[in-house]
C-alpha positions in Angstrom: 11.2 -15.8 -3.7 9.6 -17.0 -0.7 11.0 -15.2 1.5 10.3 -12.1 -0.2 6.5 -12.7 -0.5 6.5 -13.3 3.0 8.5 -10.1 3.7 6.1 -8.4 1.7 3.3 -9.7 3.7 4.9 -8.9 6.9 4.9 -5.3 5.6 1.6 -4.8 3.9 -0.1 -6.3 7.4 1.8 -3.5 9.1 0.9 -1.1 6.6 -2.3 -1.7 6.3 -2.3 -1.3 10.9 -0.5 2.1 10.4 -4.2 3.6 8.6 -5.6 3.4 12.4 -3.5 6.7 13.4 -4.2 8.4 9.8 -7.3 10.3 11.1 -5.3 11.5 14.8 -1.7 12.1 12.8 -3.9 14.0 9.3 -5.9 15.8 12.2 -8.8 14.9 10.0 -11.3 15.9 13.1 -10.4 19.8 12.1 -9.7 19.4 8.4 -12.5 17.7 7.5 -15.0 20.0 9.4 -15.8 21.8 6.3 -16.6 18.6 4.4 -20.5 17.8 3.7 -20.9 14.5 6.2 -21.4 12.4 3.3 -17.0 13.3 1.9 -16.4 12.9 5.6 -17.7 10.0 6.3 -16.3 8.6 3.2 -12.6 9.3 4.2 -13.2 7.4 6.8 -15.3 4.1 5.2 -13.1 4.0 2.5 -9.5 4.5 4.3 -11.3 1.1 6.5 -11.8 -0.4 3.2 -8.0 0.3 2.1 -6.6 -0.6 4.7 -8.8 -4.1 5.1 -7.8 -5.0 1.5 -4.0 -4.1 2.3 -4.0 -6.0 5.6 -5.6 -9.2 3.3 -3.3 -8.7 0.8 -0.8 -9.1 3.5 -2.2 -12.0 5.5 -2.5 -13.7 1.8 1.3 -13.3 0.9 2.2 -14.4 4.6 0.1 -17.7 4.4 0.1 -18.5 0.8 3.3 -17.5 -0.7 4.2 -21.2 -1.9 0.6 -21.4 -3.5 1.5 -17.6 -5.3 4.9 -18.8 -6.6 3.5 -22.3 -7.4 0.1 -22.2 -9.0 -1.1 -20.5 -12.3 -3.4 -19.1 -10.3 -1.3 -17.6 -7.9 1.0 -15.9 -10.9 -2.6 -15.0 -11.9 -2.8 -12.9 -8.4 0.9 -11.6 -8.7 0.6 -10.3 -11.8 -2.4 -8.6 -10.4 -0.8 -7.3 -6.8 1.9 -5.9 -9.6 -0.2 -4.2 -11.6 -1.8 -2.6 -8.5 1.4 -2.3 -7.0 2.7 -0.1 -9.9 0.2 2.1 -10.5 0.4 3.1 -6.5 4.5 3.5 -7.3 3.2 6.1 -10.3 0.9 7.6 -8.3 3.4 8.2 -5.6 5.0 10.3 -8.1 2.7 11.7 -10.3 -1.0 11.8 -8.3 1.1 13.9 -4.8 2.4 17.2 -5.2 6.8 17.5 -4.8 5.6 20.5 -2.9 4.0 18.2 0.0 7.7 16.5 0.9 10.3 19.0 -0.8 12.3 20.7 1.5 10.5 18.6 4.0 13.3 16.3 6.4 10.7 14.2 7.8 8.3 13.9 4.6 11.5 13.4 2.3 12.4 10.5 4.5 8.6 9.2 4.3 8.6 9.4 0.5 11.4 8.0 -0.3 10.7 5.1 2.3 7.4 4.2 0.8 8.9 4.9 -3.0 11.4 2.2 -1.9 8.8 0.0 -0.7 6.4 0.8 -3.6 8.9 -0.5 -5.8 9.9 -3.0 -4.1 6.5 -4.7 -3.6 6.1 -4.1 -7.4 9.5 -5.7 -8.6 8.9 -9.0 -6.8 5.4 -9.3 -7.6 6.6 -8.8 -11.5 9.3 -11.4 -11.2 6.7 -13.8 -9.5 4.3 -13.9 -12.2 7.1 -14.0 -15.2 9.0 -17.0 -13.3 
């Protein structure tokens, strides 16, 4: 299980790196022209803020996996990371349109990558907190 945690850390930290090109790769500097400044800004501040939490979530499962598998209070935290975990797997179904990756080579890959990953994440974490 260990190894898995830290795996998972390993991934999240690069995840949570991979946000820095969101605004170049999303061309949010065109898209979001039309935006009041307040919704742009807060793509910004808030994509910092997911991507801070995903990086710590990360550096957490890198450093503390033995206190997560361990400790009642790390199951606490697994069962948590799973439940967050799983609703981002639902939402990778339910919350984005089949029309943004359908059809798409690239985006099909990407989806089904981070689907993959999603449930990954969300399987282990599970398993951690009911060991």
């Amino acid at each position: 299980m260990e190894i898995h945690i830290k795996l998972i850390g390993a991934l999240l930290m690069v995840l949570a790196l991979v946000h820095l090109f969101f605004p170049k790769y999303f061309r949010w500097k065109e898209e979001l022209k039309s935006l009041s400044m307040i919704n742009r800004q807060m793509m910004f501040v808030h994509t910092f803020f997911i991507a801070l939490m995903v990086f710590l979530m990360g550096l957490l499962c890198l450093t503390s996996s033995t206190v997560l598998i361990q400790t009642s209070l790390g199951k606490t935290i697994s069962l948590g990371l799973g439940i967050f975990w799983t609703l981002r797997l639902f939402v990778q179904f339910f919350g984005y349109s089949s029309q943004l990756w359908r059809g798409k080579t690239f985006e099909t890959i990407i989806h089904v990558i981070f689907s993959g990953l999603w449930i990954y994440v969300s399987t282990i974490f599970w398993i951690n907190y009911w060991e």
